[in-house]
C-alpha positions as a LaTeX table, in Angstrom:
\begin{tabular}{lrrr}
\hline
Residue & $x$ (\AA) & $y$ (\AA) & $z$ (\AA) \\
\hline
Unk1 & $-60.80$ & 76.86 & 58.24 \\
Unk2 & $-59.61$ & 78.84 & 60.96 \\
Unk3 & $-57.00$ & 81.96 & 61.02 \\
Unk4 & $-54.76$ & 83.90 & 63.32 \\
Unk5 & $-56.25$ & 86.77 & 65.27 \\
Unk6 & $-55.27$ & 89.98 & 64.19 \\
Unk7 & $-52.91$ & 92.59 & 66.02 \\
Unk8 & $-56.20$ & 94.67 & 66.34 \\
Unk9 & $-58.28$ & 91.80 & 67.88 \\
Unk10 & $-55.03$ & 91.24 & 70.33 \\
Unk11 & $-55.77$ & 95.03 & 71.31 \\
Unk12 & $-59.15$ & 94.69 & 72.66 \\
Unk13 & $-58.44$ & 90.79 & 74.43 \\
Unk14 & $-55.97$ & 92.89 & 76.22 \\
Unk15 & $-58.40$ & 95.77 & 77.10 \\
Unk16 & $-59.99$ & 93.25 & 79.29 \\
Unk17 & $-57.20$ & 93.20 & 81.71 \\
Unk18 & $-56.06$ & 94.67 & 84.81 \\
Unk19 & $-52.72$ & 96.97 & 83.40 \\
Unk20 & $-50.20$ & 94.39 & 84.83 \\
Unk21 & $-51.35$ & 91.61 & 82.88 \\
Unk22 & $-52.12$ & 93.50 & 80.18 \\
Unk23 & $-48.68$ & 94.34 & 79.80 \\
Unk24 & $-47.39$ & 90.63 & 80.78 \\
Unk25 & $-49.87$ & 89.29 & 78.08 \\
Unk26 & $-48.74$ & 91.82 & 75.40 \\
Unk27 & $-44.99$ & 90.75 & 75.86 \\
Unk28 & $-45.83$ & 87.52 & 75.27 \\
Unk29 & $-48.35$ & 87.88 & 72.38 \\
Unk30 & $-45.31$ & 89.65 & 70.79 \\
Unk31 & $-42.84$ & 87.05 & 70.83 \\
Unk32 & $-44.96$ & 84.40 & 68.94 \\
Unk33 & $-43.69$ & 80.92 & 69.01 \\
Unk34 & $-42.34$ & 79.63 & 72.82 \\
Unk35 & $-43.70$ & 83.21 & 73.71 \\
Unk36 & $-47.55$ & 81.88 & 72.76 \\
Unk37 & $-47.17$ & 79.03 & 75.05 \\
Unk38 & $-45.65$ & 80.91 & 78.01 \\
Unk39 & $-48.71$ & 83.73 & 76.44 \\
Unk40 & $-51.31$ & 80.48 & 77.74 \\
Unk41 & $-49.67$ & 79.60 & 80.83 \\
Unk42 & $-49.99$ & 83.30 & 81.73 \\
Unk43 & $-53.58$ & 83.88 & 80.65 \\
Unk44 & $-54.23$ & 81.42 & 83.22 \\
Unk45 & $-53.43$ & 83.50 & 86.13 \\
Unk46 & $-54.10$ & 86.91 & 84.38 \\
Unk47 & $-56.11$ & 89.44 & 86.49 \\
Unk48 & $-59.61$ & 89.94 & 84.32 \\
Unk49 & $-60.84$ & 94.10 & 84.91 \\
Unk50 & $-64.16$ & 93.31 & 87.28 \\
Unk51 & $-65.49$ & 96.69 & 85.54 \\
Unk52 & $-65.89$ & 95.04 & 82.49 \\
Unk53 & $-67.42$ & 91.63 & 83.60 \\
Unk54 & $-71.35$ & 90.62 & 83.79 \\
Unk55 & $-72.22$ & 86.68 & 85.31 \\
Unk56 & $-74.26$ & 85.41 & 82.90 \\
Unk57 & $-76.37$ & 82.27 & 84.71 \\
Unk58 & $-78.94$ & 79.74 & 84.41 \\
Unk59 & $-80.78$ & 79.46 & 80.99 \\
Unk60 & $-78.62$ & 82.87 & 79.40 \\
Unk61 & $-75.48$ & 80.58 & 79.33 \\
Unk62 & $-75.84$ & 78.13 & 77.03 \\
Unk63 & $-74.06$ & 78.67 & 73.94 \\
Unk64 & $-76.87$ & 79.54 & 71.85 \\
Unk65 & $-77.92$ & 82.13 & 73.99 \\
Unk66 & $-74.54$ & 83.57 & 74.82 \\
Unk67 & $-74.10$ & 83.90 & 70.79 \\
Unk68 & $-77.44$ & 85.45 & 70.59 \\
Unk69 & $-76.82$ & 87.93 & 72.97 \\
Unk70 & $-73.18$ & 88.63 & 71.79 \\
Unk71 & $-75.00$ & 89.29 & 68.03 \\
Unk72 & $-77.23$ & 91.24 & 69.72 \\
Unk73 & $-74.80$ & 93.79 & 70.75 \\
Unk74 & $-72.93$ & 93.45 & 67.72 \\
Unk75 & $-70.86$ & 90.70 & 67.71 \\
Unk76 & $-69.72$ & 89.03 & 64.30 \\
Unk77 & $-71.19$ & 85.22 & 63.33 \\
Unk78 & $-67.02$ & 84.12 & 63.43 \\
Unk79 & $-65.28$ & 85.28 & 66.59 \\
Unk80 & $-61.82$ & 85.01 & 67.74 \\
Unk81 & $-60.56$ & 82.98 & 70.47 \\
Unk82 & $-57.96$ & 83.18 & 72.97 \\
Unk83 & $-57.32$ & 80.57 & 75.63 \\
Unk84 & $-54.87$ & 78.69 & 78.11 \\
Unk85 & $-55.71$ & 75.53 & 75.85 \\
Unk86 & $-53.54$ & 75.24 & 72.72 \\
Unk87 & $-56.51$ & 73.66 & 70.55 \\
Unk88 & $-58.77$ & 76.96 & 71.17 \\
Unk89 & $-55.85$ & 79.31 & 71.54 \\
Unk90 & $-55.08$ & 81.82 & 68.60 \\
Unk91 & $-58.32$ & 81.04 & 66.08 \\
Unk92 & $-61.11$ & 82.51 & 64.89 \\
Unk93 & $-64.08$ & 80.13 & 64.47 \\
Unk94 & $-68.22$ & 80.30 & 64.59 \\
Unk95 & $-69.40$ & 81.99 & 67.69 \\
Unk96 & $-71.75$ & 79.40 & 68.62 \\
Unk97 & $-68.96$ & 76.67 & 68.31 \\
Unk98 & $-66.36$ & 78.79 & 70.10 \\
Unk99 & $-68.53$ & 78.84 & 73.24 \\
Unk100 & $-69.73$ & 75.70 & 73.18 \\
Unk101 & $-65.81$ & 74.35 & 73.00 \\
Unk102 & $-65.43$ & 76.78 & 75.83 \\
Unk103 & $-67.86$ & 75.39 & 77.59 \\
Unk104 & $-66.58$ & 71.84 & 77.64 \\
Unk105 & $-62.44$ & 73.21 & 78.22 \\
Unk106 & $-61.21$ & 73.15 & 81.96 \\
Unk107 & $-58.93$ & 75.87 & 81.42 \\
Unk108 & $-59.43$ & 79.76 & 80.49 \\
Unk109 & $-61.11$ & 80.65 & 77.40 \\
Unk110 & $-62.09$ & 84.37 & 76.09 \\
Unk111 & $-64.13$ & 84.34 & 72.91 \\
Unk112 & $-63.66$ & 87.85 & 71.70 \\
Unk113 & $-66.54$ & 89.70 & 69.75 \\
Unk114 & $-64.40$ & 91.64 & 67.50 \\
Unk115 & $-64.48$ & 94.03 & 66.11 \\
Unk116 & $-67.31$ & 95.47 & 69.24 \\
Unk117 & $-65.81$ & 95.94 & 72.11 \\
Unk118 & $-67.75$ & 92.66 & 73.56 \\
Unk119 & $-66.74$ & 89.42 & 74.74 \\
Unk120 & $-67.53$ & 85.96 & 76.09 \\
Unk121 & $-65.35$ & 84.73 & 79.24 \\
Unk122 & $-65.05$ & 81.27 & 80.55 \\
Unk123 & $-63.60$ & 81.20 & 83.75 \\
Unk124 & $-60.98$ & 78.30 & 85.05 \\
Unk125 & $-63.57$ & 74.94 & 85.72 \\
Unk126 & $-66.46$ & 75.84 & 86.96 \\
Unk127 & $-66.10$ & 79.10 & 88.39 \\
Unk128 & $-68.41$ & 81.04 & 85.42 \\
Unk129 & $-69.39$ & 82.36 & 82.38 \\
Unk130 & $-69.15$ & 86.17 & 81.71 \\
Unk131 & $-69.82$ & 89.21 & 79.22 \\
Unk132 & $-67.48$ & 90.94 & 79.00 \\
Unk133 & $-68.78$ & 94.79 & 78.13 \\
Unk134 & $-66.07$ & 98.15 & 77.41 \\
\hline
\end{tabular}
């Protein structure tokens, strides 16, 4: 069964971001409904804080190890996700499962390891996977 992410969860996705698109993201987060969709539609464009991000490659980013290292640090066994795809967007759902589905999506997905202030990024395509560390 999956659930909504929390306002608190929304907090720290946002922490992630450059201030801009913080704020843009925030605006849209509040306005639920038509605002959620124009919410993924930004998220796709939405300037990522390169402090925070670490390229994970080779053997470290498959989901299994992504999910191990995101427990490692603290991360919970059922993670929320946020993404520019409305079937991963707004749930929370096993870690391992969340970045494997993020994995296999074309579009942005953020799999956020709350409530640590940790999280897995897929980028657009192929462009890459990332931790993202505050």
């Amino acid at each position: 069964m999956t659930q909504s992410i929390t306002e608190e969860a929304e907090e720290l996705f946002l922490s992630f971001f450059k201030p801009n698109s913080a704020r843009r993201l925030s605006v849209l987060l509040q306005k639920g409904g038509k605002g959620r969709e124009k919410f993924r539609q930004a998220l796709h464009t939405a300037k990522i804080d390169k402090r925070f991000e670490n390229p994970v490659n080779g053997e470290a980013s498959s989901p299994h190890q992504l999910a191990e290292s995101l427990k490692k640090d603290g991360a919970p066994s059922e993670v929320y996700v946020f993404s520019s795809e409305s079937d991963l967007d707004n749930r929370k759902m096993p870690i391992e499962e969340a970045i494997g589905m993020a994995q296999s999506s074309f579009e942005r997905v953020i799999v956020l390891g709350f409530p640590k202030k940790i999280a897995y990024f897929r980028e657009s395509g192929i462009k890459g996977d990332f931790l993202l560390r505050r």
